[in-house]
Every structure is written in structure tokens, then in C-alpha cells.
C-alpha positions in Angstrom: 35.3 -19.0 -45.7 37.2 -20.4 -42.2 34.5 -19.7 -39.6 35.2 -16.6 -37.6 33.8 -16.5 -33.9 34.3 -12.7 -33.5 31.9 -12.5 -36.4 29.4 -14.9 -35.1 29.2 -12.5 -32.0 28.6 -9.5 -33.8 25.5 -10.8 -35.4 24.9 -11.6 -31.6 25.4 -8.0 -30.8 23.3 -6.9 -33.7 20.2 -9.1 -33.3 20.0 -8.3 -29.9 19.7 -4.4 -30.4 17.7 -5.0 -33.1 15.1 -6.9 -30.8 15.6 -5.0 -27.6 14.5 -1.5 -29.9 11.5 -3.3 -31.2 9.9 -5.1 -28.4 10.8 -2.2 -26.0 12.5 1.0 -27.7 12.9 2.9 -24.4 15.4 0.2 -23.4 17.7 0.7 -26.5 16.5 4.1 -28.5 19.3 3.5 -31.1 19.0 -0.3 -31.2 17.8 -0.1 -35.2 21.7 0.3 -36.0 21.8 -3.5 -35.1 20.9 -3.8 -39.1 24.2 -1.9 -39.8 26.3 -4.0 -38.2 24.5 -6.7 -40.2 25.0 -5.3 -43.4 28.6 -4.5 -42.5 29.0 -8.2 -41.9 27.4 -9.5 -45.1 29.6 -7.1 -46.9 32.8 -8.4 -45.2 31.5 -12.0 -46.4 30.1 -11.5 -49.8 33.8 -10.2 -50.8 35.4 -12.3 -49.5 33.8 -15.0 -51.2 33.6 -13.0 -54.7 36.9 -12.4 -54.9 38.4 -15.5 -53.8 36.4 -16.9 -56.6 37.4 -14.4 -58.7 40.9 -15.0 -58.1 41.1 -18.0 -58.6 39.2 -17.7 -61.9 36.5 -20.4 -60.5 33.5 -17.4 -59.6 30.3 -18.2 -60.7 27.2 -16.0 -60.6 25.0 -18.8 -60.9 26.3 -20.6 -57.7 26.9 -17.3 -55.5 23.1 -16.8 -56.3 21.9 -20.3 -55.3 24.1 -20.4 -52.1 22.5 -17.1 -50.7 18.6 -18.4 -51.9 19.8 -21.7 -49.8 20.6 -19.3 -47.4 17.5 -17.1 -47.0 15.0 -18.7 -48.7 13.6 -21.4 -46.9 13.2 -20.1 -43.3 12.0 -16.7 -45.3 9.4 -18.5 -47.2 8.0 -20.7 -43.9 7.7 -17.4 -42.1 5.4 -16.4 -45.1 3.6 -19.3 -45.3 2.6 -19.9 -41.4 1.6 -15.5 -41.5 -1.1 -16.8 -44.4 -2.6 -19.5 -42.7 -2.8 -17.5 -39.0 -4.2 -14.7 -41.0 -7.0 -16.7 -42.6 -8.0 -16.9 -38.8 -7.2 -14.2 -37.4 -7.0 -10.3 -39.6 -9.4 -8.6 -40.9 -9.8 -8.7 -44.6 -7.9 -5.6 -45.1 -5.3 -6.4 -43.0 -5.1 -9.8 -44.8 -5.0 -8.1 -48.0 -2.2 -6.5 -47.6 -0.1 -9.3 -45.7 -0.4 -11.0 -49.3 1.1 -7.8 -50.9 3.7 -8.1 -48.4 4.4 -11.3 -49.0 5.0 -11.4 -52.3 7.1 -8.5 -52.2 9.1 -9.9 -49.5 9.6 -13.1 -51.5 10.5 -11.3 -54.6 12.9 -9.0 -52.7 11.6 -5.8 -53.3 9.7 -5.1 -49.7 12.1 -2.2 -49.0 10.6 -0.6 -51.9 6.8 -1.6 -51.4 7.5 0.0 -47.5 9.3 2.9 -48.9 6.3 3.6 -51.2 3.3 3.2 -47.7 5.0 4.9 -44.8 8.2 5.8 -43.0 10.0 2.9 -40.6 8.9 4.6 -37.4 5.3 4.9 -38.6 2.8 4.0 -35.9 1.1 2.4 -39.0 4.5 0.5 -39.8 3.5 -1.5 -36.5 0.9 -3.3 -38.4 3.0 -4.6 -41.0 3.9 -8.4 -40.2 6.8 -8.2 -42.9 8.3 -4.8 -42.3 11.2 -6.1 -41.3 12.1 -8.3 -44.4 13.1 -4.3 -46.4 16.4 -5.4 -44.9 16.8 -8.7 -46.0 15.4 -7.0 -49.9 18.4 -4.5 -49.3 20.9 -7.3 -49.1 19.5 -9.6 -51.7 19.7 -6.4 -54.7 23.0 -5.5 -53.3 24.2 -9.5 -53.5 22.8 -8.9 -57.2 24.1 -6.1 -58.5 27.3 -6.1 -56.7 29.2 -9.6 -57.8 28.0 -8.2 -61.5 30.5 -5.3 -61.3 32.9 -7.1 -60.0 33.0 -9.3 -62.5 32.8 -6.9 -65.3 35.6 -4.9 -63.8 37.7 -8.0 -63.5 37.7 -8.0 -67.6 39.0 -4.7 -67.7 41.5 -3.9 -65.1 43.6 -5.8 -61.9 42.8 -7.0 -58.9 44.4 -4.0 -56.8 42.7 -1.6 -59.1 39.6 -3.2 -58.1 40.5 -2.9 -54.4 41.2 0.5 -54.6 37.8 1.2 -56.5 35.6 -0.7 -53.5 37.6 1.8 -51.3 36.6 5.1 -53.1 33.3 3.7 -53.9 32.3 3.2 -50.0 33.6 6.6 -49.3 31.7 8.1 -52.2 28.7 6.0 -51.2 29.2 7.5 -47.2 28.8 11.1 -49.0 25.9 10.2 -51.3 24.0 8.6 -48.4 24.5 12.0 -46.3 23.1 14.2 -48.9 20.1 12.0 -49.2 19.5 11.3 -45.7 18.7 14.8 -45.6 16.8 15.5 -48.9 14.9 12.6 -48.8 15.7 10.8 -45.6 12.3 8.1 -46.0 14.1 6.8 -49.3 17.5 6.7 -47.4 16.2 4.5 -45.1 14.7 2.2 -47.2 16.6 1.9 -50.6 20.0 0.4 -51.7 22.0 3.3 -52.8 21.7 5.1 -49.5 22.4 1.5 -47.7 25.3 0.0 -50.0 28.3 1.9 -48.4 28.2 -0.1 -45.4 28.5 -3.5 -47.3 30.7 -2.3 -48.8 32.6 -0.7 -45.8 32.4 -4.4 -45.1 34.1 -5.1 -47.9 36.7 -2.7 -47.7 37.3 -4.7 -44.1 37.9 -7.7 -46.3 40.2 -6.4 -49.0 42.8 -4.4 -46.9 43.1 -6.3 -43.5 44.8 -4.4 -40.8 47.5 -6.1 -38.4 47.7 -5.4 -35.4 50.1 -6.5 -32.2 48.0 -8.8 -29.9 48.4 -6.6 -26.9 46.9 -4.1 -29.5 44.2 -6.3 -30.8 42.0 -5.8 -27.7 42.1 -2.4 -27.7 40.7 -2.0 -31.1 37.9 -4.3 -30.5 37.1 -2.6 -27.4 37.2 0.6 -29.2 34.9 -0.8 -31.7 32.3 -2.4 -29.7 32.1 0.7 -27.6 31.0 2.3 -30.8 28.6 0.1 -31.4 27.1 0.4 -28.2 27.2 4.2 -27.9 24.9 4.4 -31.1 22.6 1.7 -29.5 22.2 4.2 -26.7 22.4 7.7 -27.6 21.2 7.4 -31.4 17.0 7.4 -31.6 14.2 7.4 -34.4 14.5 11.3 -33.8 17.7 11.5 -36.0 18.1 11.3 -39.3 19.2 7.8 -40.7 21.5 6.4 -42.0 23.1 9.5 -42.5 26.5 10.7 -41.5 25.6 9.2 -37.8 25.2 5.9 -39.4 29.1 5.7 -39.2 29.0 5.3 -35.5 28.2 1.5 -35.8 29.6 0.8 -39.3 33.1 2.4 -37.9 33.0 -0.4 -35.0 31.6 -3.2 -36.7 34.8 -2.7 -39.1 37.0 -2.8 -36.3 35.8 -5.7 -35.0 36.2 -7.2 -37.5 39.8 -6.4 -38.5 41.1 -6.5 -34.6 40.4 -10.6 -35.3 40.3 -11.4 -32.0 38.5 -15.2 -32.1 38.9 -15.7 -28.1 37.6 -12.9 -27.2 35.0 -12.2 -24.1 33.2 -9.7 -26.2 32.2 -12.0 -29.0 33.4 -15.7 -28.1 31.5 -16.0 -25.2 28.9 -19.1 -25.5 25.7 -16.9 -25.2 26.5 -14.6 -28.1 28.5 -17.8 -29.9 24.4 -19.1 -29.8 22.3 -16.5 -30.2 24.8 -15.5 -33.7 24.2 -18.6 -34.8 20.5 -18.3 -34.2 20.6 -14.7 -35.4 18.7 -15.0 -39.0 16.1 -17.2 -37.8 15.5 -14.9 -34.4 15.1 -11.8 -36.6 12.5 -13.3 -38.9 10.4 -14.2 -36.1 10.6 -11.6 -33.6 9.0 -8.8 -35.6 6.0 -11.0 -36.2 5.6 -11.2 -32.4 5.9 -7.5 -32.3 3.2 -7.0 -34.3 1.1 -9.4 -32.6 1.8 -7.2 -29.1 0.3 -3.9 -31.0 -1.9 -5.1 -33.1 -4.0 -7.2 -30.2 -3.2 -4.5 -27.9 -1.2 -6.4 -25.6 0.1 -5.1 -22.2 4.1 -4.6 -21.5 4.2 -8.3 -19.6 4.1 -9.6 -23.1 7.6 -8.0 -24.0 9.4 -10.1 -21.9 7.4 -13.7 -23.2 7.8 -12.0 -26.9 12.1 -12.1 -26.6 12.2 -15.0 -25.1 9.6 -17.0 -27.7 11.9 -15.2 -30.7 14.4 -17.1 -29.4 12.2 -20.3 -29.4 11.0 -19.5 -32.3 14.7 -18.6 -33.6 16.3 -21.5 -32.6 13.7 -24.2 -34.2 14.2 -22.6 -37.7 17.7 -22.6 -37.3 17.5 -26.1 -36.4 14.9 -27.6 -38.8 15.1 -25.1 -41.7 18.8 -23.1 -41.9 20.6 -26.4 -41.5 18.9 -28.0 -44.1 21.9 -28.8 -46.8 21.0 -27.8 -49.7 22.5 -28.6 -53.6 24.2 -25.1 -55.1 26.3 -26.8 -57.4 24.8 -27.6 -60.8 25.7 -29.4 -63.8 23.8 -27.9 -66.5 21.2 -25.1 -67.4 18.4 -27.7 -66.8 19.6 -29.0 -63.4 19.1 -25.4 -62.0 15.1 -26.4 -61.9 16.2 -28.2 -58.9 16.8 -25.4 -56.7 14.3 -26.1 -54.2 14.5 -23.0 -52.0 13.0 -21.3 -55.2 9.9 -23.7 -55.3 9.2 -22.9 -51.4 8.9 -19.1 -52.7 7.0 -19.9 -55.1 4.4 -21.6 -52.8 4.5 -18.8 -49.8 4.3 -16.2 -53.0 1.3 -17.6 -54.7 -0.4 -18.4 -52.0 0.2 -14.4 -51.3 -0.7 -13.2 -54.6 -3.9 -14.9 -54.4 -4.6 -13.6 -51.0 -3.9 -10.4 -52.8 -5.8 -10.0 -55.3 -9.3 -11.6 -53.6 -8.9 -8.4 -51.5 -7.9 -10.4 -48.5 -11.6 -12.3 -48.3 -10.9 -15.1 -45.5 -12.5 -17.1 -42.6 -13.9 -13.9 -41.7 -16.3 -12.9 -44.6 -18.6 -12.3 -41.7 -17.0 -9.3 -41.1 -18.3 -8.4 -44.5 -21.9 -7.2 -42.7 -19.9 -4.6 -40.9 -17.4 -3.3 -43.7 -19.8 -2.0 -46.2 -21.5 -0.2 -42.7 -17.8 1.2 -41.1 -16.3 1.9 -44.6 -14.8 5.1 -46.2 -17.8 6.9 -47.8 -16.0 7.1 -51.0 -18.9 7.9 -53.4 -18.0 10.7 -55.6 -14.4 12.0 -54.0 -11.3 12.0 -55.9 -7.8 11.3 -54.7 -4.3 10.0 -55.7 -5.5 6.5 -56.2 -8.6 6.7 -58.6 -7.4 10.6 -59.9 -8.3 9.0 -63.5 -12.0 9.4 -62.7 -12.0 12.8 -62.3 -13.6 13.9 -65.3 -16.5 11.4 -64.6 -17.0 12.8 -61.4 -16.6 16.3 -61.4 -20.3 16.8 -61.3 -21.1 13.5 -59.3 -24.2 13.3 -57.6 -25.6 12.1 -54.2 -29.2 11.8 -53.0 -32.0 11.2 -56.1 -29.4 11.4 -59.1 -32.5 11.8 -61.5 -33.4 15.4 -60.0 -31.6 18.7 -60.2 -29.0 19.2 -58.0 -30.1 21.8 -55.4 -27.0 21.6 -52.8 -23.6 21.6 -53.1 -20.5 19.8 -51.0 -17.6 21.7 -51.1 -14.3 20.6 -49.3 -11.6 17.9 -49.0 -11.8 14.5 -47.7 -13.5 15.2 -44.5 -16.4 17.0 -46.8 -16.6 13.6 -49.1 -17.4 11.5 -45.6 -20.8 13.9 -45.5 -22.0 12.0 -48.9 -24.2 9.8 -47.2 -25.4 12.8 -44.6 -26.3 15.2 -47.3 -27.5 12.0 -49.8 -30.3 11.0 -47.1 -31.2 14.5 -46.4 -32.1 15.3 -50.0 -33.6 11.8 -51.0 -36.2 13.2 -52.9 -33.5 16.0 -54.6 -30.0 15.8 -55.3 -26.4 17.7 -54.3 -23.4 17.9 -56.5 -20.7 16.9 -54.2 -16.9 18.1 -55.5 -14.2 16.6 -53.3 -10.7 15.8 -53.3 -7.8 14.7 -50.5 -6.4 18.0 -48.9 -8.5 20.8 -50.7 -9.8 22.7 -48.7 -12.3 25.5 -49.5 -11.1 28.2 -50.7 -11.3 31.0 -53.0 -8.3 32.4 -53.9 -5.1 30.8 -52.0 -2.9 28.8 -53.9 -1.1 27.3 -51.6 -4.2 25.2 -50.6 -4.5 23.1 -53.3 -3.8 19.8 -51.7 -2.1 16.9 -53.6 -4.3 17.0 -56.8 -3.8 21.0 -58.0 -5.3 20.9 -60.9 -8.1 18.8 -60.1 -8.5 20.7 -56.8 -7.8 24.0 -58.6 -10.8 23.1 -61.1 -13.7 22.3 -58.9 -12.9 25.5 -57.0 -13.6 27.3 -60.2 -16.6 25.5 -61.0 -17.6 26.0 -57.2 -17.3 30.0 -57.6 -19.3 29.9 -61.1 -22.1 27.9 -59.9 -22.5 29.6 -56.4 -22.1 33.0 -58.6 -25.2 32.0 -60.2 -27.0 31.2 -57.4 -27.4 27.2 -58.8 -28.0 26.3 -55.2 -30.0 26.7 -52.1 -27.6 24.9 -49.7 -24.3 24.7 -49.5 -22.1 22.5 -47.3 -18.6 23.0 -45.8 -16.3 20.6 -44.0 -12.9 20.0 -43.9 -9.9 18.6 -42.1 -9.3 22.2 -40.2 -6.2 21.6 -37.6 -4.4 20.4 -40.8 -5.2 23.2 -42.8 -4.5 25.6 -39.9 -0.8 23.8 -38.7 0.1 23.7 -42.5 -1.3 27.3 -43.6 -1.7 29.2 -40.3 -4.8 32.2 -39.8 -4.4 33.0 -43.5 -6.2 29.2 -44.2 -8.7 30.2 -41.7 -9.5 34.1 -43.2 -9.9 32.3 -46.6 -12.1 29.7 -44.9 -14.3 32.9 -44.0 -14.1 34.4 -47.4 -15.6 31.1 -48.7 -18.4 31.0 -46.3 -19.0 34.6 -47.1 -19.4 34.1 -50.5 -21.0 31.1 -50.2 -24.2 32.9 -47.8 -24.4 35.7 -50.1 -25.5 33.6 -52.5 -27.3 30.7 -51.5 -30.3 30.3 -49.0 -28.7 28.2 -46.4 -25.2 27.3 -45.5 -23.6 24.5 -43.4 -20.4 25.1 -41.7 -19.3 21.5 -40.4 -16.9 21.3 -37.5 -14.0 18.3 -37.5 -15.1 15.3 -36.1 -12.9 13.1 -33.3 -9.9 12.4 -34.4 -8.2 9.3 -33.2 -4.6 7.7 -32.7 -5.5 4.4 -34.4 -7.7 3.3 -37.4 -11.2 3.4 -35.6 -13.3 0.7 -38.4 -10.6 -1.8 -37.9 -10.1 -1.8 -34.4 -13.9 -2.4 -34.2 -13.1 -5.0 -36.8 -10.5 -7.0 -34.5 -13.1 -7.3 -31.3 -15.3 -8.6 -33.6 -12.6 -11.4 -34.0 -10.8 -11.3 -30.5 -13.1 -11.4 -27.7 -10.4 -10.2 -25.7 -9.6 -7.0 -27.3 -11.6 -4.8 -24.9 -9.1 -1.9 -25.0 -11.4 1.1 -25.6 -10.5 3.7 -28.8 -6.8 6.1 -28.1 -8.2 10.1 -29.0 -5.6 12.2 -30.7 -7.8 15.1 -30.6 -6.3 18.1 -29.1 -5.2 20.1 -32.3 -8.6 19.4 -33.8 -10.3 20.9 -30.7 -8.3 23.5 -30.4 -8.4 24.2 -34.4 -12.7 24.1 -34.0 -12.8 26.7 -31.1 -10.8 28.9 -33.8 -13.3 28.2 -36.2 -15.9 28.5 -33.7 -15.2 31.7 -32.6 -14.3 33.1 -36.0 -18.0 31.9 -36.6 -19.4 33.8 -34.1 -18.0 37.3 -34.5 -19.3 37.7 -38.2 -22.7 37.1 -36.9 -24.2 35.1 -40.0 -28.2 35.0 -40.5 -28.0 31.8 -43.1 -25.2 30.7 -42.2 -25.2 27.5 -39.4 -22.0 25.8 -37.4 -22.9 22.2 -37.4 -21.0 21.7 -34.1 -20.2 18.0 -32.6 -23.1 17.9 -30.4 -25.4 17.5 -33.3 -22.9 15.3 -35.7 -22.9 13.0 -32.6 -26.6 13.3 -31.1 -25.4 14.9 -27.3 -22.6 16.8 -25.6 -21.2 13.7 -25.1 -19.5 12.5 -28.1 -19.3 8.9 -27.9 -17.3 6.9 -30.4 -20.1 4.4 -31.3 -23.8 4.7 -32.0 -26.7 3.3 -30.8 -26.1 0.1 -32.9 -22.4 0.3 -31.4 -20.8 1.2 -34.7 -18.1 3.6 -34.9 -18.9 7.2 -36.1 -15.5 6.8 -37.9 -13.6 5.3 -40.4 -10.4 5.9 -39.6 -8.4 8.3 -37.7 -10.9 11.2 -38.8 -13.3 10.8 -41.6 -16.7 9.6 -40.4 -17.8 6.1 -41.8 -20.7 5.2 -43.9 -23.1 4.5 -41.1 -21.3 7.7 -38.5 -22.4 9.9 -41.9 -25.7 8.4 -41.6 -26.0 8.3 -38.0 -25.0 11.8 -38.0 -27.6 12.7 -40.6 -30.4 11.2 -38.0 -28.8 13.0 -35.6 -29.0 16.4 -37.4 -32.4 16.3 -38.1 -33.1 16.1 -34.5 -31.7 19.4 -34.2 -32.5 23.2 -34.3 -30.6 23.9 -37.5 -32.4 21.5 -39.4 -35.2 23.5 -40.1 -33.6 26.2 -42.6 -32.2 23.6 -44.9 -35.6 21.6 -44.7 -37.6 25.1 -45.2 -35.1 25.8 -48.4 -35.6 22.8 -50.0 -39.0 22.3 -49.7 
């Protein structure tokens, strides 16, 4: 197609927001929508180059497909590739782990499903993703597939200006569709194709019924246009639902850019945006990278400034050395497409990933392995989503001396499975039956609280009432996550939490009540991880932990008006060893995992810790 200035601006206008919102989101709230003005463009170009094709009855699949892997490709697959070899160096193995994942779902063009499946776009977590941003690139590549395939197959059945007329209705049914799931399901919106094609397609409908305007007339529409654009950079944010009806802000004014056709114009001619649009693919591949590098090392705001400015760098050298690299898209025969280079670059980043991938991300820093198996997830006998198939096995799973009759049992969620190794060590010369899984809570009889594995939950709380019922132990332990069971469930979550502990002292000798650990802003175990690799990461540990305190003087309180005799509030003083409740232990390892759930050696620690207290003495009376 005849290169169009105005259209080399707006990818200008776009990358800019899109940078601006990432590297300082205060500056430009709504500067996300850049990636709808992208995919407005791409629409506008992809039909334009099907249907010429098509016609002219010259269109072919195979060389539309080639041209946009010679177009993405490359650059794409060198981004991978220098991520893998900085990585080696510099994440830790479970960070690198999943950089491989992301790899080769980023290479295979399905990231914006992978991302859609681990957390939402606006995720703190999502910050610590160096690929995040290729879901948009994966969004463009299945829409480039899927949508020249219609075409064509309508083209055997019907005319060109029935065609036309079906793109219309099809982006306006689309704009409805993406609506109604914007608001049922507004993660998958984000993320996936059917939610995201209307605007491509808008694109395309820019293409297929061009507007004509008078020149004095021209400016005004574009104008008009770019102030949309600009208005949903400003007054749109992560706080509204996306894409969404509101997602027609910018989609509305990238289309009349792009109709108004105004080549000399200030808004989009002028030299800088002429550059950066040129530079625009290249600058978006590597300015998230740098984004990720500013949280994940805990860099101050100065680097923001640096970070734009070395996209740019960064930007311009792959648009240089890589983009205009020529390569073949025309082919002869079925065994001249094995020379489509772009394809064999893919395949190098992508292995290279997979590997990465499946050796659990084991790198330069294996020496981090001494810490791991210390700062790791206690996950001895609890159930969850992932490993839900070993249920059965471990619905009477044991912890201390597994040869001996169980004489204690640990009752809760995922907080209550981090207490494995605190319970294990205190009964090394008996056992504990330890029945866990993510999000139940105990309970007797609400159910509501049944977290995201009812029936498993639902069945260990049976087995939980019969055993107690028959008095099969002398100790029983209780811990779980409470501020989420008390913001999800309200007091009726915490009455039921008595009725358990009721029960539970009625029959049994001695009971533990456990209150929540710290709860954190970040993943404690890696963040220790990282200084162990960066010297200079001395930031100390973000606290989150105001609903948790607030939810354990509930608890607290509750505890103290039933006036229990075997019944014994294992408060934070004692899980940590004083009244101050440090985040590390005398060896200076973290008490927790990750946001919440105590690590191996904070269980263990903890476990030291207890026996140093006052309410050790019932439980060591009881099973002695």
C-alpha cells in the first residue's frame, strides 16, 4: 500500500501513550488505549491488502502469512533471545522458569492466552512478567489468521459489496459482543480475540467505505479525532472496565484520522512523530522490558526518565538492524517455503525457551538452590488446584514420625498447610494428620466456605467432625487466612470459626488457635532471592498488613470472651520469637514465603520459637 504519513503518526501517538502509562501511569492514566489505536491501524492495513489481493484475484494466504512473520518475527524473536541470556545471569530460577513459558508462548502467538490464564493486566504481579506485553502482538497475529480465511471463503460465495457490508455489521456486532463481555468477564475481554477484533475490524471498515471530505473540512475531522484519542489517554484509567463500550473513545478517533487523510498535517506529519512511527514496533518491544527491570530491581522514579529515552535507543537499533532487514515472501513451490528465515529465528528464541522451561528455570544461579528448599512453600501434604489429582493419596497425609499413630490434627486452608513443618518437628517422635486445601477454612457447617476445591474441602471437613467426634486426637491445630475469610464471608465466617474451636476443645485435650502471620505487598522468598543476586537491592520488605491486623484483633477478642481452659491463641509474638515481628530470623531468612504463608524454615523457626513459650507446655504435657 502507498505509504500514508497520517498513519505513521498515529502509531506515533499510540506508542507514546502506551510508554508514558507504563513507565509512569500517573502521567497518562488512560495511556493503555495506545494498543487500540494500534489495532485500529493494522485493521485499516490488513484489508486493505486482502482485498486488493482479492480483487484482483492474485491473494494468497501463504504470502500474507510470510509478509507479517517478516514483519514481526525477527525483532520479536531477538527480544526473546537477549531476555534468555540476561536471565541466565540475572533471575532467580523461578522467575527464569517462567520467562521460558513466556517465551515460547509469545513466539507461538498465544501469550494473550497464557496471561489471560495467570493474572489480570493491571496485576502488581503482571509487573514481573518481561513478555506481558507481546498478548497484543498474539491478538493481532490470530486475528491476521483467522480473518483473511473468511474472507476468502466468503469471496466463493457472494460479491465484493456484500462482503463490505458484512465487515460493517460484523464490527458493530463485535462492539456489542465486546460490551457484554467486558462486563461478565472483563479479564477475558482484555485479553482474547473476540472481545478485541471489532476494532481491527473498525479499521477495516475505515478501509472499505472511505469518507470524502472538503479540505477546509479535512482538519476539522482529524482534530476531532485526535482529541478523542487524547481525551481517553487522560480521563480513561485501569479503574474502568476495558475494552468495553469506552473502548470507542479511541477506536472512534483513530478512524477519523484515518479517513480525514490529511498527509501534511501538524498533528501526524511532523518529523518527531514521522520517527518515532517508524520506530514504533521496535520501541514497544523493548520498553516493557525496561519496565520490568525498574520494578523488579526496585528502582527509584529517576530511572523513568533514562528507561523512555533508552526504549527509544533500544527502538531505533532494531528498527535499523532488524525491521529493515528485507526479507524473501514470495515463494515458488511448497518446498521453497523452508526458507522462511524469520521462522527459524523462532524456532531458536523458542527452544531455547522450552528448555529453559522445562529444567524449572535451573541457571547461573543454582546457588540459590541452598536457599530455595529453606524459603519454599511448605507444600507437604496440602491440596490445591494444581496437584487436586492427589487428593485421595493425601487425605490422611501425615507429618512428624509417619510410622506412629497420628495423635494431632491440622485443620484449615493454605495458611494451616505452611504449619507442616511446625507441627512435624513438634511431634518427631509421633505423628499428626494434616488435611488442607487453598481457601477452606474451618468450619462446620457453612457452605459457602468451601474454597475452590468443594468437594475435596467439603470431605476433609467431614472426616475432620468424625475423627474429632471420636476423640482420635489430643491436639488439634487451627490456622487460616482470616481477613480473607472475614472480607469474603463477614462475622458469620468468624461465629463458625468459634463453633469449630468449640467443638474442637470439647473434644480433644489441647487446641491451637493460630493467628495470621505478616502479610506482605510483594513475594517475600523472592525478593530475598534477588539480593542474594543484586548487591544493590537493599530496599527492605513493603507490609500489606492492615486487614490482617485488624481481622486478628477480631479473632483475638472473640477468643477472649469465651474464656477457653484448653484452648490457646498462638499470637504473633510467639510465631515470631518477640513483640517485634521481624521479617527474617536469626539466620536472616524470611518467616515467609510469599505474600502470607510462612516458608519452610519461618514454620520451623516458628516452631523453635513456640517452644520457648508459655503455651508449649499443654501440648508437650498431652502428648507425652
Amino acid at each position: 500500500m502507498q505509504f500514508r504519513k497520517d498513519i505513521n503518526g498515529l502509531r506515533a501517538v499510540a506508542v507514546i501513550a502506551v510508554v508514558v502509562f507504563h513507565f509512569y501511569a500517573s502521567a497518562l492514566p488512560g495511556g493503555f488505549a495506545g494498543v487500540d489505536v494500534f489495532f485500529v491501524i493494522s485493521g485499516f492495513l490488513m484489508t486493505g491488502i486482502i482485498f486488493k489481493g482479492i480483487e484482483q484475484d492474485k491473494f494468497s494466504l501463504a504470502r500474507f502469512y510470510i509478509a507479517r512473520a517478516n514483519r514481526i518475527i525477527p525483532a520479536l524473536a531477538l527480544l526473546c533471545l537477549v531476555l534468555l541470556v540476561l536471565g541466565w545471569f540475572y533471575l532467580i530460577p523461578i522467575d527464569y522458569e517462567a520467562l521460558g513459558k513466556h517465551v515460547g508462548a509469545s513466539l507461538t502467538f498465544i501469550s494473550n492466552i497464557t496471561y489471560w490464564q495467570e493474572a489480570g493486566y493491571f496485576d502488581a504481579a503482571s509487573h514481573e512478567k518481561w513478555l506481558l506485553h507481546t498478548w497484543s502482538l498474539s491478538v493481532e497475529w490470530q486475528f491476521y489468521i483467522a480473518y483473511p480465511l473468511i474472507l476468502v471463503t466468503m469471496r466463493k460465495f457472494m460479491p465484493l459489496g456484500t462482503m463490505k457490508k458484512l465487515v460493517l455489521v460484523g464490527s458493530l456486532l463485535g462492539f456489542i459482543f465486546s460490551i457484554v463481555v467486558t462486563y461478565k468477564w472483563p479479564n477475558a475481554a482484555y485479553y482474547l480475540l473476540p472481545a478485541r477484533a471489532w476494532e481491527m475490524m473498525m479499521g477495516g471498515v475505515a478501509y472499505l467505505f472511505p469518507l470524502k471530505f472538503e479540505d477546509n473540512r479535512k482538519r476539522v475531522v482529524e482534530w476531532f479525532g485526535m482529541a478523542l484519542i487524547i481525551v481517553s489517554y487522560i480521563f480513561i484509567s485501569k479503574d474502568n472496565l476495558w475494552p468495553g463500550y469506552l473502548a470507542s473513545i479511541p477506536v472512534l478517533g483513530t478512524f477519523l484520522i484515518i479517513q480525514a487523510q490529511r498527509d501534511n498535517s501538524v498533528l501526524t506529519g511532523n518529523i518527531v512523530f514521522q520517527t518515532l512511527g517508524k520506530w514504533s514496533y521496535s520501541i514497544y518491544l523493548w520498553h516493557w522490558p525496561l519496565v520490568v527491570i525498574m520494578h523488579y530491581f526496585s528502582l527509584n522514579k529517576s530511572f523513568v526518565f533514562f528507561g523512555i529515552t533508552l526504549s527509544i535507543i533500544l527502538g531505533y537499533i532494531s528498527y535499523s538492524r532488524i525491521e529493515r532487514i528485507k526479507f524473501r515472501s514470495d515463494f515458488s513451490g511448497i518446498s521453497s517455503y523452508l526458507n522462511v528465515k524469520p521462522v527459524y529465528f523462532a524456532l531458536f528464541s523458542g527452544v531455547i525457551g522450552f528448555y529453559v522451561f522445562i529444567s524449572k528455570g535451573v541457571n547461573y544461579n543454582e546457588r540459590l538452590d541452598v536457599y530455595s528448599d529453606k524459603v519454599g512453600f511448605p507444600n507437604l501434604c496440602h491440596v490445591n488446584k494444581s496437584n487436586l489429582s492427589r487428593s485421595t493419596k493425601y487425605i490422611n497425609c501425615k507429618v512428624g514420625d509417619s510410622s506412629k499413630k497420628p495423635i494431632a490434627l491440622i485443620w484449615g486452608d493454605s495458611f494451616a498447610a505452611a504449619l507442616d513443618p511446625f507441627v512435624g518437628s513438634l511431634l518427631d517422635k509421633s505423628s499428626a494428620i494434616s488435611r488442607t486445601t487453598s481457601y477452606c477454612v474451618p468450619s462446620l457447617n457453612l457452605n459457602n466456605m468451601l474454597g475452590e476445591n468443594p468437594e475435596y474441602c467439603s470431605k476433609i471437613r467431614q472426616l475432620n467432625i468424625e475423627d474429632v467426634t471420636n476423640r482420635r486426637y489430643k491436639a488439634v491445630f487451627l490456622a487460616g487466612r482470616w481477613d480473607y475469610m472475614y472480607e469474603k464471608y463477614g462475622m458469620d465466617s468468624i461465629d463458625s470459626l468459634f463453633d469449630t474451636v468449640d467443638f474442637v476443645s470439647e473434644n480433644s485435650e489441647v487446641v491451637y488457635l493460630f493467628e495470621q502471620p505478616i502479610y506482605y505487598k510483594e513475594n517475600v522468598s523472592k525478593h530475598f532471592l534477588k539480593k542474594k543476586i543484586i548487591n544493590g537491592l537493599g530496599r527492605e520488605l513493603l507490609r500489606d498488613d492492615l486487614k490482617a491486623k485488624l481481622t486478628n484483633e477480631i479473632v483475638k477478642n472473640k477468643f477472649l470472651h469465651k474464656h477457653y481452659k484448653n484452648v490457646y491463641f498462638v499470637s504473633r509474638d510467639v510465631i515470631y520469637g518477640s513483640e517485634v515481628h521481624h521479617d527474617y530470623n536469626e539466620e536472616h531468612l524470611p518467616y515467609t514465603y510469599d505474600k502470607g504463608h510462612l516458608s519452610i524454615v519461618g514454620s520451623l523457626t516458628a516452631a523453635k520459637n513456640f517452644k520457648k513459650s508459655e503455651i508449649y507446655k499443654p501440648l508437650y504435657e498431652a502428648i507425652n
